[in-house]
N, C-alpha and C positions, 0 to 999 in steps of 0.2 A: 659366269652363267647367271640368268637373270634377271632382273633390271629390281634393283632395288629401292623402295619405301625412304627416300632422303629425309630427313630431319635437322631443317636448320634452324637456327638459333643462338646456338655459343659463339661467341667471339674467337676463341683460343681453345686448344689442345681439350678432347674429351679422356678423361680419365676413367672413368668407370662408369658403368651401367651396372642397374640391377632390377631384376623383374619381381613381382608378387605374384604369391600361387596365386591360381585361379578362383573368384571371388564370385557371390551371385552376380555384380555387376560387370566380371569382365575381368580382365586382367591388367598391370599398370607399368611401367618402366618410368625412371628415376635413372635421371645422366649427370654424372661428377664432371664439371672443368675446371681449368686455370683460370677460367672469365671472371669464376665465384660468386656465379650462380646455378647454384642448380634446377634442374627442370623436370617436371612430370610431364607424361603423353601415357594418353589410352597405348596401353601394350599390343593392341592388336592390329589399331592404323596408324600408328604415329600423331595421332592427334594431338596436337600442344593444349595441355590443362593451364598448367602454374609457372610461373618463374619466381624465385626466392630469394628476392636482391636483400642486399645487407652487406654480405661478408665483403671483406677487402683483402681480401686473402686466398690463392689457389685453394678451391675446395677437392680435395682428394679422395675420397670415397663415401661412395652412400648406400641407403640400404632402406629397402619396407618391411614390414613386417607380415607375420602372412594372412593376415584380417586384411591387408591396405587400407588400414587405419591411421597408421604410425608409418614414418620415413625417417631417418636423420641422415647427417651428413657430416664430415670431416671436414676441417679448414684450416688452414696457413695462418689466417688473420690472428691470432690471439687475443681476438675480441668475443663479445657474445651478441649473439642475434636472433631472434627466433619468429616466427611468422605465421600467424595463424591462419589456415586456407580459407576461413571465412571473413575474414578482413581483407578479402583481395578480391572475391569472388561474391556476389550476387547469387543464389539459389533461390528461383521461381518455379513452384511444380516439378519439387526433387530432379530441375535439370541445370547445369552448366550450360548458360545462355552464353556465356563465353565461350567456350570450348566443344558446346554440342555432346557433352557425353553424359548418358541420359544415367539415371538409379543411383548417384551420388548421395548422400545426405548427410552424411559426415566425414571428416576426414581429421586426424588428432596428425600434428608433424611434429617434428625433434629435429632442430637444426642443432650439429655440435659443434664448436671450434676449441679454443683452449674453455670456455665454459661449455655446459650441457643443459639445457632446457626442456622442460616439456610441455604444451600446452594444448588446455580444448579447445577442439575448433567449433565446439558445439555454444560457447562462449565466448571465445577467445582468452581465456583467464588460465594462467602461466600455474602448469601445475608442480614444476619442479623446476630446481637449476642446479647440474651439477658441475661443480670447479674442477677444473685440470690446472697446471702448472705449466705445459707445454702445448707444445703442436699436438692435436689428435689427429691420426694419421690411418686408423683405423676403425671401424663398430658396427655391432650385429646384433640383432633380437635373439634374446632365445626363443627357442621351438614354441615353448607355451607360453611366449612375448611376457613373460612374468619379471625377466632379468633382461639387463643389457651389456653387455660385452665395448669395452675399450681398449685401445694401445695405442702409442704413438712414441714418439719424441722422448717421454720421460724413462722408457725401459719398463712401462709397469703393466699388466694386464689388469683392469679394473669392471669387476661385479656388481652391478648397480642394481637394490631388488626395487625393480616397481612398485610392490606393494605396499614398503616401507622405504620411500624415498629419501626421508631425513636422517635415514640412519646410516654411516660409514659405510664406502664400497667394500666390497671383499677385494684384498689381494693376491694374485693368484702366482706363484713363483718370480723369478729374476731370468727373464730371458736376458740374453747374451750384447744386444744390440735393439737399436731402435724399431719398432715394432712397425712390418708393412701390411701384414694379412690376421683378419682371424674369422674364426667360425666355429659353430657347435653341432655337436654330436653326440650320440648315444642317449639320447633323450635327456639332452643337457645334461651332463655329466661330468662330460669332456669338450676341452678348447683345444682350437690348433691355433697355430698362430707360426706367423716366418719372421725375419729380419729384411729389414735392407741390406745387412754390407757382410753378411754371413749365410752361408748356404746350411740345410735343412729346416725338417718340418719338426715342428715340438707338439707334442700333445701333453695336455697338461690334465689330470684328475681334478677335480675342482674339490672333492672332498677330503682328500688327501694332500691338496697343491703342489702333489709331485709329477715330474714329469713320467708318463707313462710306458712311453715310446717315441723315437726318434729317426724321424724318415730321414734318409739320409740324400742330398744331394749335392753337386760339384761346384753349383755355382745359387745363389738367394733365391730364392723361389719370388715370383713376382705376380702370380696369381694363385689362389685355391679355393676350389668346392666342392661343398658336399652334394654327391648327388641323391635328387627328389627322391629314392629310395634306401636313403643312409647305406647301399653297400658299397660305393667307392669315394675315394677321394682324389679328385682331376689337381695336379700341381703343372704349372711350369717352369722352367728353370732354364735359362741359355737358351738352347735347340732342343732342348729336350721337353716332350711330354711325358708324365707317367702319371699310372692309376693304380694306384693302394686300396690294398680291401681295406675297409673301413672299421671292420671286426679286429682281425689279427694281426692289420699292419701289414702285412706284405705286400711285396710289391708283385703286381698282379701283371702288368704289360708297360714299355718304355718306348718311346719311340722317337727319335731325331726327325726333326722339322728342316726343310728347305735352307730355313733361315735361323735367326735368333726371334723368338717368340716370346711376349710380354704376357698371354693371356689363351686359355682353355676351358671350353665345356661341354658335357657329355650330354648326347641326347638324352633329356628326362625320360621317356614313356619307355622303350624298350632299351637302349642303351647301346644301340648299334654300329652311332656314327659318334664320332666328335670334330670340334672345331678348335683351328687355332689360328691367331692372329698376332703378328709382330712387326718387324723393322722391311718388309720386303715389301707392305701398302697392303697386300692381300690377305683374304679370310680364306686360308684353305678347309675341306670339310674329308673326312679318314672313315674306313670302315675301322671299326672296333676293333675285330678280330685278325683283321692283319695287316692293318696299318698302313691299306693303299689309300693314297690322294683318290679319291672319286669324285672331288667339285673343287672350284676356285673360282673366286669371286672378287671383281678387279673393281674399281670406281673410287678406293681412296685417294686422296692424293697429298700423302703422309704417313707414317708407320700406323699400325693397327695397334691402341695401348691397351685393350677388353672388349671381351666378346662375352656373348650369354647366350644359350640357347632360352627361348620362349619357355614357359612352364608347362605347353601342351605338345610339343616339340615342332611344329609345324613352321618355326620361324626360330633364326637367331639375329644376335642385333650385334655391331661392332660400331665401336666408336673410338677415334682417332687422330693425329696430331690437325689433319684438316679441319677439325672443328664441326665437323658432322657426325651424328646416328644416322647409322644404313640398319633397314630392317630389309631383311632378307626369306625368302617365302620358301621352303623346303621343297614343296610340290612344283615348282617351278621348277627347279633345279633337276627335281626328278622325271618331271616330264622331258624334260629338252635330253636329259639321258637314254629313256628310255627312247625318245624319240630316232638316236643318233644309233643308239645298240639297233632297232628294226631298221633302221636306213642300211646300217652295215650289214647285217643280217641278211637282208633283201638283193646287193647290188651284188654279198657272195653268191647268192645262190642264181643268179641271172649270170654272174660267170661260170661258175659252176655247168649249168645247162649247154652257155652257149659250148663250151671244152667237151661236152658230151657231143654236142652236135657235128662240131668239125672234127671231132675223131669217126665218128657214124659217115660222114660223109666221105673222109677220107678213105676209109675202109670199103665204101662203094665202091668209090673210083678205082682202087687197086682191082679189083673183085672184077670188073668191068673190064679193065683192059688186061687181065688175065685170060678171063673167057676171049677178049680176040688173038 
């Protein structure tokens, strides 16, 4: 249903997408490939901003922060690379003459591979680097972008305080296996985070660095978020969705998928619908509450590896082994529904009438040749 916003660019397999909340300027999407490069587009039409060549290495996940000030990025390479957006970009009259997207004027990015960077783009001058040992495989801003969130390849979760950059990460417990997901919650307090080659979710207390609680699942969880209003947590695992309060950990609704699904997200603003996307090419879309299919959305031509809904909910974006971002417009989707629900609606009740009619008439006729 639709006709979707194409976004092309990567060479090879998209890996992850990630949106910024909504900003005076707009709002901004950030796509992970195997090409290793990642790429910025205005979040609203797909517009190509930046591309971030360097790495030489599948970059696997990325993330902005919610100023869209700051972006990083995960990569295979185990080199270091970092890129300042104004050394690529020309800004005349706070606009991207490149790209056309106007109220720009700063933009700070964080490319991370086995090292971690940070630099201003209001200089270009490298305000941090921090060292890994291995693949980073994972990373997240915290809520008040004060700290930054790592995991990958080495088994460590690592606490990185902005404010005090020079000083030793925090280490945050010994998860079990190489680190595929994480993310913060309860106003930074708490980290989740999954494995590759082991199922469940871990939460971890950062001030305690014990595990707090332990979602339980059958098979690695291969996406997770927290939704824009911290009460649930979207995981995917095999064919399964499910959604955890985010409070007390329980598990709130579960639902098998079509297929085996890579990736899950809940509409932000009311929380009604969700998305998900895997191994079948398609982005299917679920009412919340009971878990019926009510949209599907066909045009990949490769499994679906992440999905995100938009941070105003009116769009979600998938990206996939064909190497393309599909931005997908809600109300579309909703119109050609409701369009289809009045067409049905409409052709019953034209049957309807006519059944009324040829019973009336029949009913003459007998009535008729009764009287003779």
């Amino acid at each position: 249903m639709g006709v979707p916003l194409v976004c092309h660019g990567h060479s090879r397999p998209v890996v992850d997408v990630a949106y910024s909340p909504i900003t005076p300027d707009g709002f901004f999407l950030i796509s992970a490939s195997k090409d290793s490069v990642p790429m910025l587009r205005n979040g609203e039409t797909g517009d190509w901003i930046g591309t971030f060549e360097g790495h030489k290495g599948a970059v696997w996940s990325c993330s902005l922060d919610k100023h869209a000030m700051r972006a990083a990025s995960a990569s295979a390479d185990f080199t270091a690379y970092v890129l300042s957006l104004l050394l690529r970009f020309k800004i005349v009259a706070n606009q991207f003459y490149s790209c056309n997207v106007p109220g720009i004027k700063t933009v700070c990015f964080v490319i991370i591979t086995r090292f971690r960077k940070i630099w201003n783009a209001l200089t270009g001058n490298e305000l941090h680097s921090f060292e890994h040992k291995h693949i980073v495989r994972a990373c997240a801003f915290s809520q008040d972008t004060h700290r930054f969130l790592t995991g990958g390849m080495e088994k460590i979760l690592r606490i990185f305080d902005m404010n005090r950059p020079d000083a030793p990460p925090k280490e945050v417990g010994t998860p079990p296996g190489s680190i595929r997901t994480v993310e913060w919650l309860h106003s930074d307090n708490t980290i989740l985070s999954s494995c590759t080659d082991t199922g469940d979710i871990r939460l971890w207390d950062i001030r305690s660095d014990k595990i707090v609680q332990t979602l339980e699942t059958k098979f690695p969880v291969t996406s997770a978020e927290v939704s824009q209003d911290g009460k649930y947590i979207t995981t995917a695992d095999g064919s399964s969705v499910k959604f955890w309060d985010a409070n007390n950990f329980g598990l709130v609704k579960s639902y098998e998928m079509p297929c085996n699904v890579e990736s899950a997200s809940l509409e932000p603003k009311n929380g009604n619908t969700f998305i998900a996307g895997g191994e079948d090419m398609w982005v299917h879309r679920f009412d919340f509450q009971t878990g019926e299919e009510i949209g599907c959305n066909k045009g990949h031509h490769g499994p679906v590896h992440c999905v995100r809904y938009a941070p105003g909910g009116d769009s979600y974006t998938s990206g996939s082994e064909d190497g393309t971002v599909r931005i997908w417009e809600v109300n579309t989707v909703n119109h050609e529904e409701k369009e289809s629900n009045n067409l049905s609606g409409h052709v019953k009740l034209v049957a309807e009438e006519v059944v009324r009619k040829a019973e009336s008439l029949r009913i003459t006729e007998k009535a008729t040749e009764a009287a003779k």
